[in-house]
C-alpha positions, 0 to 999 in steps of 0.5 A, spaced: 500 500 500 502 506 497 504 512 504 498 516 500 493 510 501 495 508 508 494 514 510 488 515 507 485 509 510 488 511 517 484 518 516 478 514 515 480 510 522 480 515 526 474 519 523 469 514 526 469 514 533 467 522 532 462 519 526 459 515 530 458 519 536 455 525 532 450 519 530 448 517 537 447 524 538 443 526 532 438 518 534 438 521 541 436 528 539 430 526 535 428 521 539 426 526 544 429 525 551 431 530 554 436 530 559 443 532 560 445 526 555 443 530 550 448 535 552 454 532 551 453 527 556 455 531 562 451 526 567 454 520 566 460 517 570 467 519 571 470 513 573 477 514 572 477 521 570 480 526 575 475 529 579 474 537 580 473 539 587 474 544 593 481 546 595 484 545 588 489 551 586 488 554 579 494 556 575 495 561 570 496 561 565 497 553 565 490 553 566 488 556 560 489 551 556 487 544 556 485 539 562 486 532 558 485 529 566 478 531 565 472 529 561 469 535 558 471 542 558 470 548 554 472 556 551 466 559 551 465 566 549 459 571 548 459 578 545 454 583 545 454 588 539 451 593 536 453 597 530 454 604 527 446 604 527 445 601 534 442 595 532 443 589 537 448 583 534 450 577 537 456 573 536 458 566 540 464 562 539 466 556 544 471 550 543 469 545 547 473 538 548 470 532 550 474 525 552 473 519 549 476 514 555 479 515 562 487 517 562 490 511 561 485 507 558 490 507 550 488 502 546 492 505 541 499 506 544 504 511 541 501 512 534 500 520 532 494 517 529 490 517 535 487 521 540 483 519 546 480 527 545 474 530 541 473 537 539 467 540 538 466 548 535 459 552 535 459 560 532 454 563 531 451 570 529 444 574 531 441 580 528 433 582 530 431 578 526 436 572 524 440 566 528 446 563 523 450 557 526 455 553 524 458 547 528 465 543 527 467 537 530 475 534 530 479 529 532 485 531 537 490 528 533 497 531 532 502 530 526 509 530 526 510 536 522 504 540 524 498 541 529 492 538 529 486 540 526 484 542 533 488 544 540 488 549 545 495 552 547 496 555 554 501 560 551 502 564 548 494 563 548 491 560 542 484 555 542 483 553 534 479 548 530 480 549 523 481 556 522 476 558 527 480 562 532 482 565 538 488 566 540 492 572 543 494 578 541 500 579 545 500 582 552 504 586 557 510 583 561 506 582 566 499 580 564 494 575 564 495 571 557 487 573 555 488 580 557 487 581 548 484 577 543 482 576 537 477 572 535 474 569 528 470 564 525 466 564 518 460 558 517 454 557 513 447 556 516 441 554 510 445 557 504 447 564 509 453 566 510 457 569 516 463 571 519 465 575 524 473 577 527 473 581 534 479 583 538 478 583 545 481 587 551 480 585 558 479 591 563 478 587 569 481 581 572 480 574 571 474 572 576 475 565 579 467 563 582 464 559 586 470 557 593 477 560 590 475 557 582 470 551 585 464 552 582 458 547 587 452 544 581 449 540 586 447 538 594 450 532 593 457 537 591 458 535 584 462 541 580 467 544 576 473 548 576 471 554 573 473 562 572 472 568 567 474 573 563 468 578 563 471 585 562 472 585 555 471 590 550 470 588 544 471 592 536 471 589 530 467 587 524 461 582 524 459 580 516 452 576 513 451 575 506 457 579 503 454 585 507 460 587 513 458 591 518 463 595 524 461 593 531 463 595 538 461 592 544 462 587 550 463 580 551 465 574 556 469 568 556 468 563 560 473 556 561 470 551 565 472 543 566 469 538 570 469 530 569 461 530 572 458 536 571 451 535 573 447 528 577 443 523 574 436 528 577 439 534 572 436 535 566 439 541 565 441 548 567 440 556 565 445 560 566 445 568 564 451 573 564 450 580 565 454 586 563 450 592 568 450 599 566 455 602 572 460 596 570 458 590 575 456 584 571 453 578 574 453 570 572 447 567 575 446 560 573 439 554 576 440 547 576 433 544 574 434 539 580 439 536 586 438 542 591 436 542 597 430 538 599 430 536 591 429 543 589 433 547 583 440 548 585 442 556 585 448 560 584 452 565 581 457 571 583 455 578 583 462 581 581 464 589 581 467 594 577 474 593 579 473 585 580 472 584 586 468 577 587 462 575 593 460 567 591 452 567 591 447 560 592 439 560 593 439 564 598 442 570 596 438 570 588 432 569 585 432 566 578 423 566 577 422 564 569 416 570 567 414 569 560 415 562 555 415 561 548 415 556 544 422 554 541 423 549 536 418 545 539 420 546 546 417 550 551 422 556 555 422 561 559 425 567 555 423 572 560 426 572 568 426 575 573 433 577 578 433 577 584 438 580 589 436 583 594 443 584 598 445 588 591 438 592 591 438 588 584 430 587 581 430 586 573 427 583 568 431 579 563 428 579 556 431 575 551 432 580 544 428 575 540 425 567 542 429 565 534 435 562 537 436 556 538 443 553 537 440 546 532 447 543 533 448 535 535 447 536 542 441 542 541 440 548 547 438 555 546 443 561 547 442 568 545 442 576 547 437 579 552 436 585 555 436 587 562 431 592 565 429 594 572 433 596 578 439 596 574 440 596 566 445 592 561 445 586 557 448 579 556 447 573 554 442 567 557 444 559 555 438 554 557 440 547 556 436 541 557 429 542 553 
């Protein structure tokens, strides 16, 4: 067999394993289960996966790469955008890494042709009256004489999947890997196409959550290492059907690993990030399930101007679904009420339109909202689970 056949055959090899996933997935999707297992299986077990938990110092910037240890993992960043005519955009843009056995469990030994590592890639644009998405997938394996089709490098930081990219623009001595970014992808979405490059500069601190990066999911104590950047500015250019458009705005990246996200009783969560007027923002999050007396688990963290951290629970926010609409079939709450009487905070959050439902293998909703109340702003809400 010829170099060219061989490898070829081998290519063919190694796609299977993310072929077949995305077909379960697909079957899983359309039979209609819902369930964390249709969201990348974040409930199932973790035996022989490093386990997240409390006490567990993060380092940086090792730990903006990647945690192989681990069974999932994500770079998942948002963006609130206007244009030069104040028109409300959006983008999304998240690498997500998900292991296919334990570490240790190689059954194909040294081999450049094999990875126990599949990456998945999701952009996507929102205009008032548009949603576009674009989904990826990629097997981890690394060639010789280049690198692989999708990777994370911690520094200088670089997180790609093909020419879909985020990666740093340099930083001073002294600073943080993610202080400045750039981000781009372009993909197609029912004959449109899109694409977007913003650069991105941190005007605060990275913000661990939860006990010092350990974010708590359940009662029971299951949950993951999680911190964010959430003071970028963002400036760049946002382009659908060959029309570009300048753009300004904010945007939040999270980096989040675990190896058992949610409990068996979790069907999902919903989670906002929330940019107010004055400059605090505030991450909250309700998982449906696992709290105490069986209730919904709460938490969140209300984070000031200048980065200061306070972590919150069920007893210091109140996430209260107001109005529903029906989505892709699905009925969701894409009006909220925020509570936070600590922070004088009451608002509303209102999705800036119901149409943006993420219709990827393991299917979610993920838009812009707008906040009204006590207090003003903007973010992003993600509810998976549906």
């Amino acid at each position: 067999m010829s170099f060219a056949a061989h490898r070829k055959s081998m290519l063919a090899t190694l796609g299977i394993a993310a072929l077949l996933l995305a077909v379960a997935a697909l079957l899983l999707r359309d039979s209609g289960r819902p369930g964390p297992e249709s969201f990348a299986g974040l409930a199932g077990g973790a035996d022989g996966y490093t386990r997240a938990r409390p006490g567990a110092k993060l380092h940086f910037p090792a730990d903006h790469g990647s945690h192989p240890g681990y069974r999932i993992e994500w770079w998942y960043l948002t963006a609130n955008l206007e244009d030069a005519d104040g028109t409300p955009l959006g983008i999304q843009w998240t690498l997500f890494r998900q292991a296919l056995a334990p570490p240790g469990d190689d059954t194909g030994g040294d081999s450049p042709w094999t990875s126990r590592q599949l990456w998945m890639a999701h952009a996507a644009v929102s205009t008032p009256d548009a949603h576009l998405v674009a989904e990826r997938f990629a097997r981890g394996m690394a060639f010789p004489d280049r690198r692989g089709q999708a990777g994370v490098r911690a520094e200088p930081f670089r997180a790609w999947l093909d020419h879909w990219q985020l990666q740093s623009r340099g930083n001073e001595a002294g600073g943080d890997a993610l202080e400045r970014l750039q981000v781009s992808a372009r993909g197609s979405d029912g004959g449109r196409d899109f694409g977007y490059r913003l650069q991105l500069d941190a005007d605060g601190p990275l913000v661990l959550h939860g006990e010092a990066g350990f974010s708590r999911k359940s009662a029971a104590g299951l949950g993951s290492h999680y911190y964010s950047q959430p003071f970028y500015r963002a400036r760049g250019w946002l382009e659908i059907d060959g029309d570009r458009h300048r753009v300004r705005g904010v945007a939040w990246l999270d980096r989040e690993w675990s190896s058992q996200l949610l409990g068996a009783d979790q069907p999902g969560w919903d989670w906002f990030s929330l940019h107010l007027d004055g400059g605090a923002r505030l991450m909250a999050f309700r998982l449906r399930g696992a709290g105490e007396g069986g209730g919904d688990f709460i938490g969140g963290s209300w984070i000031a101007r200048d980065g200061h951290t306070v972590a919150l629970d069920g007893d210091d926010l109140q996430l209260i679904p107001q109005g529903y609409s029906t989505v892709a079939g699905r009925k969701l709450p894409t009006r909220w009420r925020l509570r936070l009487p600590a922070r004088n905070l009451d608002v509303t959050v209102t999705a800036q339109s119901e149409n943006r439902w993420m219709d990827t293998v393991f299917p979610y909703w993920e838009g812009n909202v707008a906040v009204a109340g006590s207090h003003t702003g903007v973010g992003y809400l993600e509810m998976t689970g549906y």
